[in-house]
C-alpha positions in Angstrom: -97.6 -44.5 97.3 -95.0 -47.0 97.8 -93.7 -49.2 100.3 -96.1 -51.8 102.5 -99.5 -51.0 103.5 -100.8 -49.7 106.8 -101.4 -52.3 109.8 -103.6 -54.7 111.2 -104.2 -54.1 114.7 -106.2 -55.9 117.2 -107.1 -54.2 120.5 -108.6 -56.0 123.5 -109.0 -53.8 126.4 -112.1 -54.1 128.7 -112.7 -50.6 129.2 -114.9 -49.4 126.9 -113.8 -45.3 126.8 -109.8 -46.5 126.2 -111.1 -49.1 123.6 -113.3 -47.0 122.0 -110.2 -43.7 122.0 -107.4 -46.4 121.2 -109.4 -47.8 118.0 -110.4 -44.5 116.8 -106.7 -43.4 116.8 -105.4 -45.9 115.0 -108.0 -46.0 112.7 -107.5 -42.4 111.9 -103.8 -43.4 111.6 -104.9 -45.5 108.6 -104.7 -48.8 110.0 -107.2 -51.5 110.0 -108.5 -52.1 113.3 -110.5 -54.8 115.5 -111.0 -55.0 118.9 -112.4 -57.0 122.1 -113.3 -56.6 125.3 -111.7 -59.6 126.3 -109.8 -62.2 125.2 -112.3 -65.2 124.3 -112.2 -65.2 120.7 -107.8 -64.5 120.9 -107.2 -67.7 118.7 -110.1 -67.2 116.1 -109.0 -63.4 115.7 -105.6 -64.5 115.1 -106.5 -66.5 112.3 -109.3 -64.6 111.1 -107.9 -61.5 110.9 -104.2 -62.1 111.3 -103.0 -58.7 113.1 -99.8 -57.3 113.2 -99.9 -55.9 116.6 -101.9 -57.3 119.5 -102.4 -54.3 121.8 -103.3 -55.8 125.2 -104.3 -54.9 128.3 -103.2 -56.7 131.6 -106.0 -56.4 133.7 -108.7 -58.1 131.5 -111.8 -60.4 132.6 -111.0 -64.0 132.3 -107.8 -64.9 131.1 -105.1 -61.7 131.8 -102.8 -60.3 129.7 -100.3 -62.3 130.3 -102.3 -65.6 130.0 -102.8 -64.1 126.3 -99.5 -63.1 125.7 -98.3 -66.6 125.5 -101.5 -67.8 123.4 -100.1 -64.8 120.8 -96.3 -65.9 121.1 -97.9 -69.8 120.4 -99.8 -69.3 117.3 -98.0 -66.4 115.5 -95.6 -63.8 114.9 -97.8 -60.8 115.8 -95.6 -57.9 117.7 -97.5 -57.3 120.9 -98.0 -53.9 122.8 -99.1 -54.5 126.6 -101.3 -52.0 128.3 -101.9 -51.7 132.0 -102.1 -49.3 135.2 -99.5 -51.3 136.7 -96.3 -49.4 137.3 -94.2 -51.4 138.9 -90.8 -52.6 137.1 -91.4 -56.4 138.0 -94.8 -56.1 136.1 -92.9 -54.6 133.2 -89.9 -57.0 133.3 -92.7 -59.6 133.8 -94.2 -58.4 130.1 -90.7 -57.8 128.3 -89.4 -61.4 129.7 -93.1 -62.7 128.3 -92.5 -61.8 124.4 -94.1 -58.4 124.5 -92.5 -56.1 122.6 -93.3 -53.0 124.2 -95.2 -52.1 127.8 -97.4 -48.9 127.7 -98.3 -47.8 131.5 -102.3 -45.7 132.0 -102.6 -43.1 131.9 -100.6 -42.7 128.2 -100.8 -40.4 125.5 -102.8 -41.3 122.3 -100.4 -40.2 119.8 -97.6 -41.6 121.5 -99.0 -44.9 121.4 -100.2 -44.7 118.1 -96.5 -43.7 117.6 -95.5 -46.8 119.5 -97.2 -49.1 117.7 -96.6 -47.4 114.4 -92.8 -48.1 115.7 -92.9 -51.6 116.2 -94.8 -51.8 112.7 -91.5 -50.8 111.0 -89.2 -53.1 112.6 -91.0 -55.5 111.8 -91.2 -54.3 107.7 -94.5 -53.8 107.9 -95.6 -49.8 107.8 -94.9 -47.6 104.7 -92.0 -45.7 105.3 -91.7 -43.8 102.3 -95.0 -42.2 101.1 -95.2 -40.5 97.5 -97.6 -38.0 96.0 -96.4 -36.6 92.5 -93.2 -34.9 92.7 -93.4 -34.9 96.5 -91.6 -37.5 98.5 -92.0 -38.1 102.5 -89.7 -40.2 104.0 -91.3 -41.4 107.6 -88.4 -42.7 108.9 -85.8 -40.2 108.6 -88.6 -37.4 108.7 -87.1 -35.9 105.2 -89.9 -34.3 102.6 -88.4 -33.4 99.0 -90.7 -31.7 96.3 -89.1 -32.4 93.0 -85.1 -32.2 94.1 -85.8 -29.6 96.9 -86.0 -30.2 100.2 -89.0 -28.8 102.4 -88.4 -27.9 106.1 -91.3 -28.2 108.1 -92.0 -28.0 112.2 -92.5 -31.4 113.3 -96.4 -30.8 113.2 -96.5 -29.9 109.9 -94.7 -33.3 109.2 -96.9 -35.4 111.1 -100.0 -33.8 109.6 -98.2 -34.2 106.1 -97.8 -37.8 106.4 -101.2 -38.4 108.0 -102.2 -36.6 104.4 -100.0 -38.9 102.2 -101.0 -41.9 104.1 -104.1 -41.5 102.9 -103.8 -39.5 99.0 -106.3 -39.1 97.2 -108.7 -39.4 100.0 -111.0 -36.4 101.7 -109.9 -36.6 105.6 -112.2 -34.4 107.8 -111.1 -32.0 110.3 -112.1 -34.5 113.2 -110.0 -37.3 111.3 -107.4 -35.2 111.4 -107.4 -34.2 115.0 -107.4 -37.5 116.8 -104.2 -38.6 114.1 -102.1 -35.9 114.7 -103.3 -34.2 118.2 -105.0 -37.1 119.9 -108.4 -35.1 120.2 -111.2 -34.5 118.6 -112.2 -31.4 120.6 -109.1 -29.2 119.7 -110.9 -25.9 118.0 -111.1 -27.3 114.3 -109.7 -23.9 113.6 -105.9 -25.1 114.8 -106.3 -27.5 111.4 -106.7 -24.9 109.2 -103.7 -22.8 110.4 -101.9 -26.2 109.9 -103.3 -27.3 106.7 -102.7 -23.6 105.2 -99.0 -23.4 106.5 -98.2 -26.8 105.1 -100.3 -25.7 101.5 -97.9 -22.4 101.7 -94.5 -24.5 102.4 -95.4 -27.2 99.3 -96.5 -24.8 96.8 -93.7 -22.9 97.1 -91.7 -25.5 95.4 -94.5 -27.1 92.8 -98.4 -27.0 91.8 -101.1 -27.6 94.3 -101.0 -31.2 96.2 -103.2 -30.2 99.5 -106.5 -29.3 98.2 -109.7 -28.0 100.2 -113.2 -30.1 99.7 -115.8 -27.6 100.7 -117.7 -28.8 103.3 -116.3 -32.4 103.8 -112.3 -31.8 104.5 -109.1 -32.2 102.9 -106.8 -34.2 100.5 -103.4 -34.6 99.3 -103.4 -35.2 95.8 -101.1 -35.1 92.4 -103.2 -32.9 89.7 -105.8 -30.4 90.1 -109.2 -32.7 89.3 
């Protein structure tokens, strides 16, 4: 695998269902996670742990959002995602004008914010872009697979579940894993990964050996070889 690793992301949102979904995403994404349910221990996390991405939320006990927002644009270079049920433009404008980077309105999407921080990760140089697994390249950015020197098409699920895979090669990822990184969910009928996985499987080795390989009982990896 080349390029630069997955992110640090630190999530401080005081409600504990959307912390709890939120880190669970983005650790399924691959990224390293911490998170808070308010902002008290902001400046030792910053240096501790030295995140990437501050996801924040406005509304937050203590000091808001926006009170953080310039504590994270004082101390470091971190991008920062803001996340609140405020949907009015002068809030956002408010955000944007702050230093945030981007301005996520609840209810939202999992996968798109996952998507939306994995975004902001690669303008600022910091996400693998290109991914490679033997003789199979994935290029994240320009959503381009090649197996040797042939292209593969695939339907844009089969992409996002392929570079969920190469994110993490020559590691067994679970069906549950697999449904919160590329669906959002984990209560999808485990059955829709393994029309996915055995698609995929049928598109790759139709140009090469086996990559995606079945570990009975535990899940799935993308691997080069067949141990």
């Amino acid at each position: 695998m080349s390029g630069v690793q997955p992110g640090r992301i630190l999530v401080i949102e005081d409600a504990d269902a959307i912390r709890a979904a939120v880190t669970s995403a983005l650790a399924a994404a691959g990224h390293q996670v911490m998170s808070r349910a308010d902002g008290g221990g902001l400046e030792h996390d910053l240096s501790r742990f030295r995140p990437d991405v501050v996801v924040l939320d406005v509304m937050l006990p203590g000091r808001d959002g926006f009170t953080l927002l310039e504590a994270v644009r004082s101390r470091c270079k971190a991008g920062v995602v803001m996340l609140t049920a405020r949907d009015g433009v002068a809030d956002r404008v408010r955000g944007l004008r702050a230093g945030s980077d981007d301005y996520v309105v609840k209810p939202f999407d999992l996968t798109e914010l996952v998507a939306r921080i994995e975004a902001l990760l690669r303008r600022m140089g910091r996400l693998q872009t290109t991914l490679v697994v033997g003789d199979l390249v994935v290029d994240v950015d320009s959503g381009v697979v090649v197996r040797g020197d042939t292209p593969v098409t695939l339907t844009a699920t089969e992409f996002k579940l392929l570079a969920y895979l190469a994110t993490h090669r020559d590691r067994v990822v679970t069906k549950t894993q697999i449904l919160t990184a590329v669906w959002g969910y984990e209560d999808y009928d485990p059955n829709l990964v393994e029309v996915y996985v055995s698609a995929l499987r049928r598109k790759l080795e139709g140009h090469g050996p086996r990559l995606l390989h079945t570990v009975r009982g535990l899940g799935y990896t993308l691997r080069a070889g067949d141990r």
